[in-house]
C-alpha positions in Angstrom: 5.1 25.1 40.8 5.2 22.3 38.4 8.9 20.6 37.8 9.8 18.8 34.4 13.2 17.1 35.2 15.3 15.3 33.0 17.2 12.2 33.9 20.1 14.4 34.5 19.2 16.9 36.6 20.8 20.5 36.5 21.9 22.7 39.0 18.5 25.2 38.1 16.4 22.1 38.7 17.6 21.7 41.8 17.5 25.5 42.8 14.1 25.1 41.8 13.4 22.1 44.1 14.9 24.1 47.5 12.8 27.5 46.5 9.8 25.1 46.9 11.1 23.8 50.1 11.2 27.3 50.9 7.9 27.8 50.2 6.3 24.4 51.5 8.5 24.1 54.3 8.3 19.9 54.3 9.9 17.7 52.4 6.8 16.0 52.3 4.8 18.8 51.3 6.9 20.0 48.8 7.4 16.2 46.8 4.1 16.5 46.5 3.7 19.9 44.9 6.3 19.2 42.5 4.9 15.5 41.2 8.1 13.6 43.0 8.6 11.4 45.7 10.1 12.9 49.2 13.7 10.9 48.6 13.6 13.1 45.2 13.6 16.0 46.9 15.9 15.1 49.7 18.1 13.7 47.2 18.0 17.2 44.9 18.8 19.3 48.3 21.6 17.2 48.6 23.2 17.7 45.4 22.5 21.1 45.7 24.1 21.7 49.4 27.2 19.8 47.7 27.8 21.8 45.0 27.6 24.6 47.1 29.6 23.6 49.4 27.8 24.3 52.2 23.9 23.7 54.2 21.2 25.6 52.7 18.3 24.1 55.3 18.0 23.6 58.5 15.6 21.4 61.0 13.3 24.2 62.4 10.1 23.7 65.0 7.9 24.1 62.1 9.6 22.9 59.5 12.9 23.6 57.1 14.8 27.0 57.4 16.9 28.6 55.0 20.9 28.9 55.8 22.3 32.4 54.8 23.1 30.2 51.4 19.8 29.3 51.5 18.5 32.6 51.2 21.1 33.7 48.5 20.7 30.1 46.7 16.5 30.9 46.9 17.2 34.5 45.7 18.9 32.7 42.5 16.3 30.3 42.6 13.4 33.1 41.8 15.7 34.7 39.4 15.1 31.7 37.3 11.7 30.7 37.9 10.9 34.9 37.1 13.0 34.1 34.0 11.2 31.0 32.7 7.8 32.3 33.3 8.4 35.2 31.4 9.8 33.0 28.7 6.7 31.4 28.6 4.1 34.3 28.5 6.3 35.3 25.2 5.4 32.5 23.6 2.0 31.4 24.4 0.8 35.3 24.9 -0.4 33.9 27.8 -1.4 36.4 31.0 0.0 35.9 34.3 -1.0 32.7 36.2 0.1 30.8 39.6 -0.2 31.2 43.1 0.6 33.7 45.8 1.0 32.9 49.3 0.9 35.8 52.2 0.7 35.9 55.5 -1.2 39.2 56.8 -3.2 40.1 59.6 -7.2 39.9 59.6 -8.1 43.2 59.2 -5.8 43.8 56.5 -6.4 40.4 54.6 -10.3 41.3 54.9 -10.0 44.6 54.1 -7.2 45.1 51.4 -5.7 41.9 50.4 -9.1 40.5 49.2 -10.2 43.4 47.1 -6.4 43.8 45.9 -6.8 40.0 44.4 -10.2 40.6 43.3 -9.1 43.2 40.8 -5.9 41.4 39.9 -8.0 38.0 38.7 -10.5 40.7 36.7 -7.4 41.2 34.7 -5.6 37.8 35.3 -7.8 34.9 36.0 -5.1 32.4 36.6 -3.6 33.8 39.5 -4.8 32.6 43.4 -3.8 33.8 46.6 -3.2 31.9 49.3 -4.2 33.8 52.6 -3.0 32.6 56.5 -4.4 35.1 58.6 -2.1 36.1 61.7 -1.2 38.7 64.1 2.6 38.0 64.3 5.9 39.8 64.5 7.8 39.1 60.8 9.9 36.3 60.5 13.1 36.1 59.4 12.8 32.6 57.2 8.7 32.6 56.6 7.8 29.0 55.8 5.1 28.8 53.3 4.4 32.3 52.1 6.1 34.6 49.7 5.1 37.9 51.3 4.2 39.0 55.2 2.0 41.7 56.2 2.6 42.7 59.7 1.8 45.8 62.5 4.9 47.9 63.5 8.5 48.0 62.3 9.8 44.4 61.1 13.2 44.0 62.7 14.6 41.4 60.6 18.0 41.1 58.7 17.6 38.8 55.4 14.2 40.0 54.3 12.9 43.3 52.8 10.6 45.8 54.7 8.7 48.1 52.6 5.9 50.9 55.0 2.5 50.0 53.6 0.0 52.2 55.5 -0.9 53.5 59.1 -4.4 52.9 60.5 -5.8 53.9 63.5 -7.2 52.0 66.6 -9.9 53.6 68.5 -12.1 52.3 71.6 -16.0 51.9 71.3 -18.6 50.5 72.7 -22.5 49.5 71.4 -25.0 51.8 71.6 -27.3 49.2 74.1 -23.9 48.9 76.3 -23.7 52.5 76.4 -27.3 53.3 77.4 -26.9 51.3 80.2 -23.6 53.0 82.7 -23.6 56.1 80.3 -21.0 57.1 77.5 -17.9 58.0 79.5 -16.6 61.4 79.7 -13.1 61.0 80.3 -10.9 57.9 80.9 -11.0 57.7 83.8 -14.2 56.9 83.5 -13.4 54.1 81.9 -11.1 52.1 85.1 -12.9 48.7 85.6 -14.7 49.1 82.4 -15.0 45.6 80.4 -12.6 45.2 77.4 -12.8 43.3 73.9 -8.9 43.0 72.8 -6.4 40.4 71.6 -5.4 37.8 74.1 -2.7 38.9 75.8 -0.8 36.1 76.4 -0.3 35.0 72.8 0.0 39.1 71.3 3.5 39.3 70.7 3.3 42.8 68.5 4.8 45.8 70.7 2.8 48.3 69.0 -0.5 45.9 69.7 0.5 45.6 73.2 1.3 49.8 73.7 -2.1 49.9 72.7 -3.1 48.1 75.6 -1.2 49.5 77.5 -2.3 52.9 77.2 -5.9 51.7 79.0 -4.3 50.2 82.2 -7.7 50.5 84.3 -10.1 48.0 81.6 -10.9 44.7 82.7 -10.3 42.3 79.7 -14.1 41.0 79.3 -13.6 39.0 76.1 -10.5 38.4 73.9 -9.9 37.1 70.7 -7.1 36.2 68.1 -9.4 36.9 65.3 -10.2 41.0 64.9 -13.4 40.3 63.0 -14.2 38.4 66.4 -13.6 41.7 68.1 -16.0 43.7 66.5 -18.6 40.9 66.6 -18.4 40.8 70.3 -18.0 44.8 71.1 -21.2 44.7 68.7 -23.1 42.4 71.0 -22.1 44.5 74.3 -19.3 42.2 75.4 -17.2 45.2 76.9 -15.4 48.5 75.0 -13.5 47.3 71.8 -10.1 48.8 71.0 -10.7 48.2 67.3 -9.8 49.4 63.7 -11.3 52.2 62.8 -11.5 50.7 59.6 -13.8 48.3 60.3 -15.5 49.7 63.4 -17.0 53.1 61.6 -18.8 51.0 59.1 -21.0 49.6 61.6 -23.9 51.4 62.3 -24.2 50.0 65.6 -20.9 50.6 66.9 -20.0 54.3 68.8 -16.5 55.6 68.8 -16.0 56.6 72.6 -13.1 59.0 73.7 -11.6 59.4 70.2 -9.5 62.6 71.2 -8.4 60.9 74.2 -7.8 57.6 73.1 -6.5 56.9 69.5 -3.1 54.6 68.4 -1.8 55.0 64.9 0.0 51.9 63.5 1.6 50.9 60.3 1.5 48.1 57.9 4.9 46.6 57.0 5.0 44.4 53.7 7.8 41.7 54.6 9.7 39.2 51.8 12.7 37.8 50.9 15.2 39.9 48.9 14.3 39.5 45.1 10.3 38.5 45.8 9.0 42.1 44.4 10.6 41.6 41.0 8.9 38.4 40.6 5.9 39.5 37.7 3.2 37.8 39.6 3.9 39.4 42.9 5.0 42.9 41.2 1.2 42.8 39.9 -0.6 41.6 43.4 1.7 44.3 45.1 0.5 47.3 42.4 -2.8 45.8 43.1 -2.3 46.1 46.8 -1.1 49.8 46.3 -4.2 51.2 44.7 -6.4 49.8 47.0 -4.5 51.1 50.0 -4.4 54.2 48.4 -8.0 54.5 47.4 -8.9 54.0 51.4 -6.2 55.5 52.9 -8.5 58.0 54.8 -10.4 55.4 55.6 -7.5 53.8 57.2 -7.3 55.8 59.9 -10.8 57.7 60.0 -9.9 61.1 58.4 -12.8 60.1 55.9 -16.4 58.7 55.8 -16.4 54.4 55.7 -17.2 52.6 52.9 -20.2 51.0 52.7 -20.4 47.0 54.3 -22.3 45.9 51.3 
């Protein structure tokens, strides 16, 4: 977001400067998205928490959080910045434009957010997403990001949770690994058995980790943060990979193994701040988002035949 400020700057102005904050989550970082030095912005915060009467940040691990006034003051703060960019599409005609930030798995990011944007800059060419790829619980006060895409049931309080879509993990193995101790018939068959996963220590998703769960015998052979990793490594005989069905059933080289034994169903949570949807260039991205999830809902979680890689 670019700022023009005036020498006397307004109470908008500086709601505008703390919903960058918000997004940025440095001082630092956000002085420099806005053109101003970093006393600027601590300077505009300032006014603002006075006039409020009250904090709207707080010193977090990873950055600034947002107060309970925060969030309301940000919620205000979107309000206007909605307002204005509508204002200016009326009079230059111009389409939507600007960027989108989003934090969302791998799998999903790969798989629908991509496409999603793809069609949205067919129609829009000045709008840009911003992906960090994560498999995380939702926070509360997301620093950087407008929107969250997480696995399982968000608990949080001062944010929005709307269901997405379910998919489906399933276990399989290459067809060279198979050949070699046979395709197991049960699973049982499948105590000691290597496994491709997420690395234990640093999964904190409780649907994730039921998943896991469910397999107590498996060896963890290889593990990964990185899904696509996964698939990569079950691919090149590494050990079983609980994996997306998603992405696993478009490989030709990949066999699902026990799928009537061993299947999890998940969902997709879409996580923002109360207000986020309305804003045009999210309400777009997020329609965008809905067509492609419908289009490959099956897909999703392997009712129907995989799309092709290419």
């Amino acid at each position: 977001m670019n700022s023009q400020f005036t020498a006397s700057p307004s109470a908008a102005d500086d709601l505008l400067v703390l919903l960058t904050v918000s997004r940025e989550g440095r001082f630092t970082s956000a002085a420099n998205s806005l053109g101003v030095s970093h006393t600027t912005v601590a300077r505009r915060v300032g006014a603002l928490e006075k006039s409020l009467g009250g904090r709207v940040l707080l010193a977090g691990s990873d950055g600034w959080k947002l107060t309970p006034l925060g969030e309301r003051a940000v919620t205000a703060a979107r309000d206007i910045e909605a307002a204005i960019a509508q204002l200016r599409r009326e009079e230059s005609g111009a389409d939507l434009a600007g960027v989108i930030r989003m934090w969302a798995t791998d799998g999903f990011s790969g798989y629908i957010a991509a496409p999603a944007m793809a069609a949205l800059r067919r129609k829009h060419d000045r709008v840009s997403l911003e992906l960090i790829t994560s498999t995380r619980q939702a926070s509360q006060h997301p620093v950087g990001a407008d929107i969250q895409v997480v696995v399982g049931r968000p608990h949080v309080q001062r944010a929005r949770a709307v269901w997405l879509a379910d998919y489906a993990l399933g276990l399989y193995a290459s067809r060279e690994l198979l050949s070699r101790p046979g395709t197991p018939q049960r699973a049982k068959d499948l105590d000691g058995a290597p496994l491709v996963y997420f690395v234990e220590s640093l999964l904190h998703v409780d649907a994730l980790d039921d998943a896991r769960r469910a397999i107590p015998g498996m060896v963890a052979a290889m593990t990964s943060t990185n899904v696509f990793v996964q698939v990569e490594a079950t691919r090149a005989g590494a050990g079983f990979g609980l994996l997306p069905v998603f992405l696993a059933d478009r490989d030709p080289d990949l066999v699902r193994v026990l799928p009537d034994a061993i299947e999890h169903v998940l969902p997709y949570f879409l996580v923002a701040r109360p207000g986020t949807f309305e804003v045009p260039l999210i309400a777009a991205f997020l329609a965008e988002l809905q067509a492609r999830i419908e289009l490959v809902r099956p897909v999703l979680l392997g009712t129907a035949p995989p799309e092709s890689p290419g």
